[in-house]
Structure formats: structure tokens, C-alpha cells
C-alpha positions in Angstrom: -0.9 -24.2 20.4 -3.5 -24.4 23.1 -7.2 -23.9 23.5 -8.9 -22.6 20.3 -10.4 -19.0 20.1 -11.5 -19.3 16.7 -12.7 -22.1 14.5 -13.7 -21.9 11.2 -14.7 -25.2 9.0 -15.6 -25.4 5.8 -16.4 -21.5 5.2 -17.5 -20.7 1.5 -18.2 -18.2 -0.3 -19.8 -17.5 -3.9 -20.0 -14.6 -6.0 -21.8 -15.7 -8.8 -19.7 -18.0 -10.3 -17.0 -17.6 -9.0 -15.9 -19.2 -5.2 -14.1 -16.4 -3.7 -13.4 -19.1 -0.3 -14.2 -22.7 -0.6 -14.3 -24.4 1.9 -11.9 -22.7 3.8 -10.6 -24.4 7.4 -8.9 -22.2 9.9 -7.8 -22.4 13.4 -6.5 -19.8 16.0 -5.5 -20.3 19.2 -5.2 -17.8 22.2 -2.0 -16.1 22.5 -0.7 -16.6 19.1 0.3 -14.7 16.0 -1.4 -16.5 13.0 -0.3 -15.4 9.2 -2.8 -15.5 6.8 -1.2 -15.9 3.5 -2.1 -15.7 0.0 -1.5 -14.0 -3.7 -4.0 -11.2 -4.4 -7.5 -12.7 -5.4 -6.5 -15.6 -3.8 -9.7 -15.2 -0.9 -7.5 -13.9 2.1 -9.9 -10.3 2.0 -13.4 -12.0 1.8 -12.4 -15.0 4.5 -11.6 -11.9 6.8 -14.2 -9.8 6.0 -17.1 -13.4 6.9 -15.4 -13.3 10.4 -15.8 -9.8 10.8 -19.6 -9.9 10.2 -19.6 -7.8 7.1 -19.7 -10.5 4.2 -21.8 -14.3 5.4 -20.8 -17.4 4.3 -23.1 -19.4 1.7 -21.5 -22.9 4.1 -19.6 -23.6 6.8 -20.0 -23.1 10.3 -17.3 -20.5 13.0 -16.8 -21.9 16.4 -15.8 -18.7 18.7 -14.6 -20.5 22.4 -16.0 -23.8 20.9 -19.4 -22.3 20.2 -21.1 -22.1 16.8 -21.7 -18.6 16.0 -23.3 -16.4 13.6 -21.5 -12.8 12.8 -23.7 -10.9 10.9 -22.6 -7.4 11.5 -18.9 -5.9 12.2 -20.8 -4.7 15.6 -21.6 -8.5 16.1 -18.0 -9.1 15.9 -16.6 -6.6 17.8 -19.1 -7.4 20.7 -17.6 -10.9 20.3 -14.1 -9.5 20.7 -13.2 -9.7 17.0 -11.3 -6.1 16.2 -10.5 -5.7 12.6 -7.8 -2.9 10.6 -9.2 -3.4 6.7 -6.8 -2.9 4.3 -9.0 -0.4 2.6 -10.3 1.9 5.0 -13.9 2.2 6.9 -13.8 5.6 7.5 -15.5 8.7 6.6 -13.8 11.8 5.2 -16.2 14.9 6.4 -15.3 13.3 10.3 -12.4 14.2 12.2 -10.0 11.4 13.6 -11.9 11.1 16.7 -15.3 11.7 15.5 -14.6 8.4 13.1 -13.1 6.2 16.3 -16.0 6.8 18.2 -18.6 5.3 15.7 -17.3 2.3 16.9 -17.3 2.4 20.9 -19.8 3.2 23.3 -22.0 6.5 22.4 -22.2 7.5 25.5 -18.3 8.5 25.5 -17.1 11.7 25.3 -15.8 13.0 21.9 -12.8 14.5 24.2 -12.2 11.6 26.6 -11.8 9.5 23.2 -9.1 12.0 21.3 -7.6 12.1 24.7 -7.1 8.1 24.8 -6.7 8.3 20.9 -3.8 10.7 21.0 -1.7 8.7 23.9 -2.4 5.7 22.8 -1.2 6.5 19.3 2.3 7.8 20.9 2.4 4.9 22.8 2.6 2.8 19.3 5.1 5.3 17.7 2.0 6.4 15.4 1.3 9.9 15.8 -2.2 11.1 15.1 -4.0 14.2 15.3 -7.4 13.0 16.6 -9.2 16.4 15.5 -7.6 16.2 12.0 -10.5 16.0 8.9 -10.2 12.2 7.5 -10.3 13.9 4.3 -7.2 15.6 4.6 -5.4 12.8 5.6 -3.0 10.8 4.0 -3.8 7.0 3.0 -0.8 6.4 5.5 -2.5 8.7 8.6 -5.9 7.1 7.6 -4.1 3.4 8.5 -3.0 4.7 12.0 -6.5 5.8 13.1 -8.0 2.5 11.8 -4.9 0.4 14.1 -5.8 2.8 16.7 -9.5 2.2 16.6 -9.0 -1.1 16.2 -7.2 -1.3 20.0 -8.8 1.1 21.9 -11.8 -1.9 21.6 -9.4 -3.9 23.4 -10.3 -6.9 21.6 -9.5 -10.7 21.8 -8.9 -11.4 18.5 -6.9 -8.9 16.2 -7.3 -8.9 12.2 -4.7 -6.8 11.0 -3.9 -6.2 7.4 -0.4 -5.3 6.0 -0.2 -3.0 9.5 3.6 -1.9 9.0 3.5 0.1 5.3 3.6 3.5 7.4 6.0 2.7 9.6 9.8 2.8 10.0 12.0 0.1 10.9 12.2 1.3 14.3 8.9 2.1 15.0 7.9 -1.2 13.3 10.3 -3.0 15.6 8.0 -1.1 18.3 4.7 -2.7 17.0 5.9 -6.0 17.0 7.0 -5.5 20.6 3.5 -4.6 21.2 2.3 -7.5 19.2 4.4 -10.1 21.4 3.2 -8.5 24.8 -0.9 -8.8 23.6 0.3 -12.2 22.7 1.8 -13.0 26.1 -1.3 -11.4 27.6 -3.2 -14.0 26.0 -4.5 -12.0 23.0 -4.6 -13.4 19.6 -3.9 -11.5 16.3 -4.6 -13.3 12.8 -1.8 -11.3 10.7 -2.2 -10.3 7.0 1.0 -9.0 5.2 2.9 -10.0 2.0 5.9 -8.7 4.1 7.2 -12.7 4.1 10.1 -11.9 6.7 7.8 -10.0 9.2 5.6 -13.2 8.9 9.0 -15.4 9.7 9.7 -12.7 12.7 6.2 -13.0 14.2 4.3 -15.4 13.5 3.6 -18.9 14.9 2.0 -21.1 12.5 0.4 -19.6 9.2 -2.3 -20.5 6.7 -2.1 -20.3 3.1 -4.8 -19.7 0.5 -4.5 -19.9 -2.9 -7.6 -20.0 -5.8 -10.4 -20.0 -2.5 -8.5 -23.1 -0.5 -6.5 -23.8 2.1 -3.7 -25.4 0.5 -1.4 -25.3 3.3 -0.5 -25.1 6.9 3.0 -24.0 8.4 5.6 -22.7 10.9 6.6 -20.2 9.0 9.9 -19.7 11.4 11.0 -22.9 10.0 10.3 -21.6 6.3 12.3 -19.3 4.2 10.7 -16.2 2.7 11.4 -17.7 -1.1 9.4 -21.3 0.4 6.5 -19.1 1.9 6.4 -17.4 -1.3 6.4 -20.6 -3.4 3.0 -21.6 -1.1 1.0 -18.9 -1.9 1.7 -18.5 -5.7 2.8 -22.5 -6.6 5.4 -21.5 -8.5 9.1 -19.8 -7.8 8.6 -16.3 -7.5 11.8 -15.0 -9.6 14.1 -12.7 -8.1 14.4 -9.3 -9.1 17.5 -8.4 -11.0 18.8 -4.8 -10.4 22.6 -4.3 -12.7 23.8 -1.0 -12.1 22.7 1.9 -14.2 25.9 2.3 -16.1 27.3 5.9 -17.6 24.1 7.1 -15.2 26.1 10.2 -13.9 26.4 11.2 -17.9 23.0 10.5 -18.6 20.5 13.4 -19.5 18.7 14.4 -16.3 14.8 14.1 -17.1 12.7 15.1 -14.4 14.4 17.8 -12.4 12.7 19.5 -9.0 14.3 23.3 -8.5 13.7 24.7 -4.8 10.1 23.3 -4.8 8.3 25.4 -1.6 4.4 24.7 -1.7 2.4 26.2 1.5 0.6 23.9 3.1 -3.3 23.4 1.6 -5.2 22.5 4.2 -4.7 23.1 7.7 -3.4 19.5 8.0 -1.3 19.2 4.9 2.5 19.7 5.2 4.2 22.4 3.7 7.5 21.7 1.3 10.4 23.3 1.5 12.9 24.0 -0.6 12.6 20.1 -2.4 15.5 19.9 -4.8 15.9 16.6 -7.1 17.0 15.1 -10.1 16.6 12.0 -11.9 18.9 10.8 -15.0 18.2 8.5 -17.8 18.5 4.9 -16.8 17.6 5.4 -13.3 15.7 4.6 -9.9 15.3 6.7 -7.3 13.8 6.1 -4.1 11.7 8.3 -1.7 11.9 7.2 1.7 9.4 8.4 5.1 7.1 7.8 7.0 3.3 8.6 5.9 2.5 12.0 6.5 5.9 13.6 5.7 5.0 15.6 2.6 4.9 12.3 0.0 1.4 13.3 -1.1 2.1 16.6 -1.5 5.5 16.2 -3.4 3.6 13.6 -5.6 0.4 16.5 -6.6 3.3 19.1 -7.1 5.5 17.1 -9.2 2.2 14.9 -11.3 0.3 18.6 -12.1 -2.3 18.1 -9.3 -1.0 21.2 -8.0 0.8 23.6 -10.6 3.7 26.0 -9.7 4.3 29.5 -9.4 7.1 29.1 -11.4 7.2 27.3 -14.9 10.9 26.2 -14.4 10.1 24.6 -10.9 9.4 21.3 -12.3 11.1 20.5 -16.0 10.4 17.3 -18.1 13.0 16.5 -20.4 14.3 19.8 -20.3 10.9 21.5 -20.4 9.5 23.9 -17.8 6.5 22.2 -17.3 5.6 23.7 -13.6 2.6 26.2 -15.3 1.0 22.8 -16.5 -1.7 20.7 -15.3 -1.5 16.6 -15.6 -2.3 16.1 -19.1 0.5 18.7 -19.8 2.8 17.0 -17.8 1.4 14.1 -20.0 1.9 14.9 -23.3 5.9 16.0 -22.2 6.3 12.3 -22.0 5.7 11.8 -18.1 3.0 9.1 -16.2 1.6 9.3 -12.6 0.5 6.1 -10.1 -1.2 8.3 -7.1 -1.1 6.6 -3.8 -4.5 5.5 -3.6 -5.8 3.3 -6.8 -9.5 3.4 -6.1 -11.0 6.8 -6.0 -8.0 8.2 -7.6 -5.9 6.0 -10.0 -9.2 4.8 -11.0 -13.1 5.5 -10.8 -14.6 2.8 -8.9 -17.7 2.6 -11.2 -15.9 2.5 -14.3 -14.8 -1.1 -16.4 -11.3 -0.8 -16.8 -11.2 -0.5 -20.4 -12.6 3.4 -19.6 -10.7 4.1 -17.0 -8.4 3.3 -19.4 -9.8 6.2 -21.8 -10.0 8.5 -18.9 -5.9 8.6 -18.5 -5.4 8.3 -21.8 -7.4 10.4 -24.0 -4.8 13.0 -23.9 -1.7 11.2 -25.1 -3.5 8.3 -26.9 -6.3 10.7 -28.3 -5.6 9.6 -32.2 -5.9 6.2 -30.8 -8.7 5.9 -29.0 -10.9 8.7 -30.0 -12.1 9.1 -33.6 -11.9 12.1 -35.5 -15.9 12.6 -34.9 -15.2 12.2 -31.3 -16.2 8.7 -31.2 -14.6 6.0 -29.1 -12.8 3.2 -30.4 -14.2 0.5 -28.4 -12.5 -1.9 -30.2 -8.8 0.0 -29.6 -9.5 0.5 -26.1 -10.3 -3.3 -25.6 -7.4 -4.6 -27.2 -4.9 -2.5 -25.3 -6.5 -3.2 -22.0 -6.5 -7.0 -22.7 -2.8 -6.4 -23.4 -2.4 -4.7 -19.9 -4.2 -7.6 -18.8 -1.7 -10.4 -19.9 1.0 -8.4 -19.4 0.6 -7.2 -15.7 -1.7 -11.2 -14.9 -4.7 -9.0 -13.4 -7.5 -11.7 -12.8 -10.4 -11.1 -12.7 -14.0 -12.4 -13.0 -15.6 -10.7 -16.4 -13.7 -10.0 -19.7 -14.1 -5.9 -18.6 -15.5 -5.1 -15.0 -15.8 -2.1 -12.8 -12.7 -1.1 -11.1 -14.0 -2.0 -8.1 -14.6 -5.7 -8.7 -10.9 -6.0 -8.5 -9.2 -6.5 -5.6 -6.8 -4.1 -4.3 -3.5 -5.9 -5.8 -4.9 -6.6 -9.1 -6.6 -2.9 -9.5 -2.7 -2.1 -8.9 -1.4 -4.2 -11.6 -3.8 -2.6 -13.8 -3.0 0.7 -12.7 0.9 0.4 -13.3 0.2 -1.4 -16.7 -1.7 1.2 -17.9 1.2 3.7 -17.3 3.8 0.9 -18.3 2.1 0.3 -21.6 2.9 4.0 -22.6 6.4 3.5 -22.2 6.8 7.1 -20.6 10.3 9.1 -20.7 9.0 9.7 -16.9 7.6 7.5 -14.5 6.5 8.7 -11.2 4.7 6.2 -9.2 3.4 6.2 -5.5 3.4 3.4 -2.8 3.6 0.7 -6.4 3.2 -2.5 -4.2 1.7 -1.4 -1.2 -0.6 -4.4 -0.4 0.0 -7.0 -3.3 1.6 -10.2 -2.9 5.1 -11.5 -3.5 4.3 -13.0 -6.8 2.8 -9.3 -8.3 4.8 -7.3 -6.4 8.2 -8.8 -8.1 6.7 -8.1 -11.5 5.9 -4.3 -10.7 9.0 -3.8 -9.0 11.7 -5.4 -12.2 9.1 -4.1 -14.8 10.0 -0.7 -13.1 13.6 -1.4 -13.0 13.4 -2.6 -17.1 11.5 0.9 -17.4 14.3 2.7 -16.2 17.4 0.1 -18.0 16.0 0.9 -21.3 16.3 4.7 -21.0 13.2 6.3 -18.8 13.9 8.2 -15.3 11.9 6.4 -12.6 11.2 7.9 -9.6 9.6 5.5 -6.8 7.8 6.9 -3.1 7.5 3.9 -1.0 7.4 3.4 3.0 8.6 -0.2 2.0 12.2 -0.3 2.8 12.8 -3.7 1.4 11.4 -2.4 -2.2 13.2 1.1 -2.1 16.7 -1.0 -1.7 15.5 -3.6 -3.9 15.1 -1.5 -7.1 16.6 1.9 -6.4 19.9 3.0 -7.5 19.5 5.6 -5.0 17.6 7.2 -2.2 16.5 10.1 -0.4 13.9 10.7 2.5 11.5 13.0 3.0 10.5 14.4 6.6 8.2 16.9 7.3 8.4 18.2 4.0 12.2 18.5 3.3 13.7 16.0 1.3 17.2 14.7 2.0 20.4 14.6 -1.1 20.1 11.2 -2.3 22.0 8.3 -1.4 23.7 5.9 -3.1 22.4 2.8 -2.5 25.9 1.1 -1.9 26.0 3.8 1.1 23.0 3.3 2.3 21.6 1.0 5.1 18.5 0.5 6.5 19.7 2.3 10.3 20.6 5.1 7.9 17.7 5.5 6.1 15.2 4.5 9.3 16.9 7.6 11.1 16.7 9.9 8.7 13.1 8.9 8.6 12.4 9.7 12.2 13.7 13.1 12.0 17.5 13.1 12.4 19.6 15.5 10.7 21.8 14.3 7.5 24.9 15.6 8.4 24.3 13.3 11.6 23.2 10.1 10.7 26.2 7.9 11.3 27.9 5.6 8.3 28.5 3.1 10.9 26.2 0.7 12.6 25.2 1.8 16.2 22.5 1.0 18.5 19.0 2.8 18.6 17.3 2.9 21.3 
């Protein structure tokens, strides 16, 4: 591949007992696209986070342009010309867009010269970004785009980007791989993170895979199938999710049904919703389709009880107005929530799992796990969260840590257990596999489809395409806070879907193929 940019030999290391990398050997060469592949847990995040300068190695040496080096600060890397998008953002929420992006360039820039670059650059990329938008008012999708942005206004020589295309379409993702082929041919190097296995097969030019801490393999992944990649990073087939069709569906009892939802907008950055209209029948999937930002997060609050309604009979559960009610009303009618973002608000970060546990559950699972003197039944809450455990194969490194130990695709598991183990007449679940590998993301994705076979409505928001026509019987897409009729999903295509997620109008989008420009 040609002269080596980066060289990492025998990088290690050890949290406790546990090797998180183990002597870990990596290459990267200039001007290619490397995949770095692995199940969740398997290392990928803390060999990343040792080249960017914010974890060091206990052993093991990194060779930058055939020098030893030692990184001991992201600001050590970035003067390197090592840029970094973490998969779980650096930013802070009281700053604006801008205000965050320039922590990490020169600070002697102006705030306006760097929204001005910001804001082109970001239309440039197809990622639209308002740079004097508050963080905290930003969706987990949004958030992504000012960390890719950040990331390449430091024009660096090695890019570490991690699952970059969940808030993207299929054109616009099309767009950043263009991008990602031209910094290539400009010499640039990118070491690419995704459990997206045919993106890897599109882009990338040799790939290494992790599993347990170790390297235990090196290929071209173009010469690989996404099933063989897969079968490297978990050692085992990864099974195939089986979808049969949701038979006597249209007969079914609807129940969770959305009636003319409007919701003004919250913030001055949040997107209003108009007029959302949906139902969802016994026995089946639906998807929700768009790009981050379109009103997702704000459907999701409306429809879990975050936000109630002015109405009661704007949001019904099983038949019940449940709009006047709060989540643990929405609850105790038989429904369960996974919010977009798992740390911070599917779970407390400082809590062991067995109470976040408690703390979703107390409501519906009250008799259970709360004594009649108000006591909790440690014992009861330990044994079902072991269940979860086994069930969903979260691994961790204690019998019940803080949420936070996890990493992000086992936190998930656990999240979606939890809510799975209830078996709710309603599921409503945000983003489910957004940044867990092949091997976890199967499981979650036909333990949802089961859900829904065996009598509960599920309804699934996702910005992966490949999911949403993987599980769901149908789907409809959300843009700027309207919500499109719902497709069937042996009428839908990904063109179809992909336009009506860039803005175009239903009665428009064409039921033959054509070319996008």
C-alpha cells in the first residue's frame, strides 16, 4: 500500500483485569481507507481512543512517519495530524455549534470566520448545520455532523471516523464517500469504524479485525463478502434475520394510533410537527425513515410521554387516550420506550444496571421489585437483570457495573432487554442498532420482529436504511416534521425512500428507478 503513516506494534491496554487491547498491531498507509472491525467490547473504541492521545497504552510502541511517538493528549494528536469523530460525542451542550468547533483550532480565530467556514463546509458534505445552534438542543444526529465537521476543518492527515454515515441518506452518503475517495487520492488517510459491512466492502482497502483485545485478522475486504467479514469479527455465523409477513395484519387491532399530532416547536432549534397521523396494528413493524434533525426526537417525546398532549385522544394505547399522560402512564397502558441516546437518557451513567433497571420499572414492575414497606428487592432486581444479561449476551466486566462501564453496543443490548423482558403490547424504540456490531445488531433487530409476530405493535425510528427494510413491514419518512403515509415494504425501494428523505414531495417520488443527480 505504500509508505506507512501510522504504525502501531504491540499496543496494550489493561483495565484491571481485564485487557481491553492486547497487543494490538496495526498499519496504515497514506492514501488509503483502512476498516477497523470488531463486535462491541471487542477493543476497536479504546485502540482509537490510545492513538488519539486520550487513553496511553500500558505496552507497545506507535511509529507516526516511521518515528516513535508518544500521544498523550487529543491536542498532541491533532498537532500530529491525527483528527478524530468519537462515536460518543466531545462536546458541550451550554456552547453553540461554533463556539464547540473552535475549542479545537487556533484561539486566535474568530468565532464568525469559524461558523462562516463551519456552515459552507457543512453544505459542501450534504450535512447542514446551524453553527449558532445550542449543542443542547441538538439532536444526537446534528451533534455527529459538528463533530465530522470539526473533525475536517483541522485538515488532518489521518482521519478516525466512527460509524460517520447513521445521519445520512443514501445520497448524501454516496456524497461523503465521494469525499472520502478524493482525501484519499489527495494522499490523506482515513482509518474507518462502522458495522455497516457493505460500506466497508465499498470503501475500504484492506481492514483489521479485533475480536476479545487481538488482532485476529487482516483483509481486503472487497474480496470479502459482508456474511465472511461478519464471521471475522464475531467467529461464528451471524444468522440471518427472518422477517414472514405479518399475516391478517390489515384485520388486526390497531394499538398505538397518532391523530393529527401538531407540537410547536420547544426550543428555538427544535422542529415543529405537523399534522403526524399513524397507526400501527397487532403483529407489525413499522419503520420511520429521515435524516437526523427532521422531527424524530420530537415525534419520539410526544408519542413516549416526554411531552404530553393538548388533547387526550391525540395519542391512544390500545384504544386508550393516553395523550394527558406522562411516561409511566404511557407505561402502565402496556407501551415501552428506547430514547435515542442510551447514556444520559436510556440509562444514568452512574447507576449499576440492576437500578437502572429499578428506575424504568418501578412503575409497571412495582409489586415486583418494591416491597410493600417500600423496600427494594435486591434479590428480584438481580435475577431479572441477569436474565436480560443472558438473553440480550451484554458482556461485561463485574457481575453489576455502572452503566457507563459498558460500552455503547452492550449498554444498548441492555437497554432493549430491559424493555423486551416486559413483553410490552407497544414497543417504540429509537435508532435500536445505531453503533453495535453485526453479531448484536441481528439479535435486536429479529428479537424485534418476534416482538411484533407474537402479537405487539412495534414501531422502529432508524436512519439505517438497511435495518428499516430488513425488519419493517412498512415505512414512512419523516421530513421537517411531516411524516409521509406509510409504505409497503414490497413498494418501497431505497431511491424512494432516500428522496422522500431529502425533501421531495410523495405524490412525486417516482415508482420507477431513475437517476439522481
Amino acid at each position: 500500500m505504500g509508505e506507512a503513516l501510522l504504525d502501531v506494534r504491540g499496543l496494550t491496554k489493561i483495565f484491571g483485569t481485564l485487557r481491553a487491547c492486547d497487543g494490538v498491531d496495526l498499519t496504515i498507509s497514506k492514501g488509503e481507507i483502512h476498516a477497523l472491525l470488531g463486535e462491541n467490547g471487542a477493543g476497536k473504541s479504546t485502540l482509537v481512543k490510545m492513538l488519539f492521545g486520550s487513553l496511553e497504552p500500558n505496552a507497545g510502541e506507535i511509529l507516526w512517519r516511521g518515528k516513535p511517538v508518544r500521544i498523550t493528549s487529543p491536542n498532541a494528536a491533532r498537532q500530529l495530524g491525527i483528527g478524530m469523530v468519537f462515536q460518543h460525542f466531545s462536546l458541550f451542550e451550554a456552547l453553540t455549534a461554533a463556539e464547540n468547533i473552535a475549542l479545537s483550532l487556533a484561539s486566535d480565530t474568530p468565532i464568525s470566520t469559524i461558523a462562516a467556514k463551519a456552515q459552507a463546509l457543512s453544505h459542501s458534505y450534504g450535512l447542514p448545520l446551524d453553527p449558532y445552534a445550542l449543542v443542547g438542543d441538538l439532536s444526537v444526529g446534528e451533534r455527529q455532523r459538528i463533530e465530522i465537521i470539526r473533525c475536517l476543518l483541522q485538515t488532518p492527515d489521518l482521519i478516525i471516523l466512527d460509524e460517520p454515515t447513521s445521519v445520512l441518506t443514501p445520497q448524501e452518503a454516496d456524497r461523503l464517500f465521494e469525499t472520502l475517495e478524493r482525501l484519499r487520492g489527495e494522499g490523506k488517510s482515513i482509518l474507518y469504524i462502522s458495522h455497516r459491512l457493505e460500506e466497508v466492502k465499498r470503501m475500504c482497502d484492506r481492514a483489521t479485525v479485533l475480536r476479545h483485545g487481538k488482532v485476529v485478522g487482516h483483509c481486503d475486504p472487497q474480496q470479502e463478502t459482508a456474511a465472511s467479514l461478519a464471521r471475522m469479527m464475531v467467529g461464528a455465523e451471524v444468522h440471518e434475520i427472518v422477517r414472514e409477513p405479518a399475516e391478517g395484519a390489515d384485520a388486526a387491532a390497531v394499538l398505538l394510533e397518532v391523530d393529527h399530532l401538531d407540537r410547536a416547536p420547544a426550543t428555538p432549534f427544535s422542529i415543529p410537527l405537523r399534522d403526524v397521523s399513524l397507526s400501527v396494528r397487532a403483529g407489525e413493524v413499522i419503520g420511520i425513515a429521515g435524516v437526523a434533525g427532521n422531527g424524530q426526537g420530537e415525534f419520539f417525546e410526544a408519542i413516549s410521554g416526554e411531552a404530553t398532549q393538548a388533547r387526550a385522544d391525540t395519542v391512544r394505547i390500545r384504544g386508550e387516550n393516553v395523550g394527558l399522560l406522562g411516561i409511566s402512564g404511557r407505561r402502565l397502558k402496556g407501551a415501552a420506550f428506547v430514547p435515542e441516546e442510551r447514556l444520559g437518557h436510556g440509562a444514568a451513567p452512574a447507576m449499576t444496571l440492576s437500578e437502572n433497571l429499578l428506575l424504568s420499572r418501578h412503575t409497571t414492575d412495582g409489586n415486583v421489585f418494591v416491597g410493600r414497606a417500600g423496600t427494594v428487592q435486591t434479590g428480584a432486581l438481580a435475577t431479572a437483570a441477569r436474565r436480560i444479561n443472558e438473553v440480550m449476551d451484554v458482556r461485561k466486566n463485574a457481575e453489576d457495573p455502572a452503566a457507563s462501564a459498558l460500552s455503547g453496543g452492550n449498554l444498548q443490548k441492555f437497554i432493549i432487554g430491559r424493555e423486551l423482558d416486559r413483553k410490552p403490547a407497544v414497543m417504540i424504540v429509537n435508532q435500536p442498532t445505531w453503533g453495535v456490531d453485526a453479531g448484536a445488531a441481528a439479535h435486536i433487530r429479529q428479537a424485534l420482529i418476534e416482538l411484533a409476530r407474537a402479537g405487539s405493535a412495534v414501531l422502529v425510528i432508524s436512519q439505517d436504511l438497511d435495518e428499516l427494510f430488513e425488519i419493517s413491514d412498512a415505512i414512512a419518512v419523516m421530513h421537517n416534521g411531516e411524516l409521509s403515509k406509510p409504505i409497503p415494504i414490497a413498494d418501497a425501494t431505497f431511491e424512494k425512500i432516500g428522496l422522500l428523505m431529502g425533501g421531495a414531495e410523495p405524490g412525486h417520488v417516482p415508482h420507477a428507478r431513475m437517476e439522481v443527480a
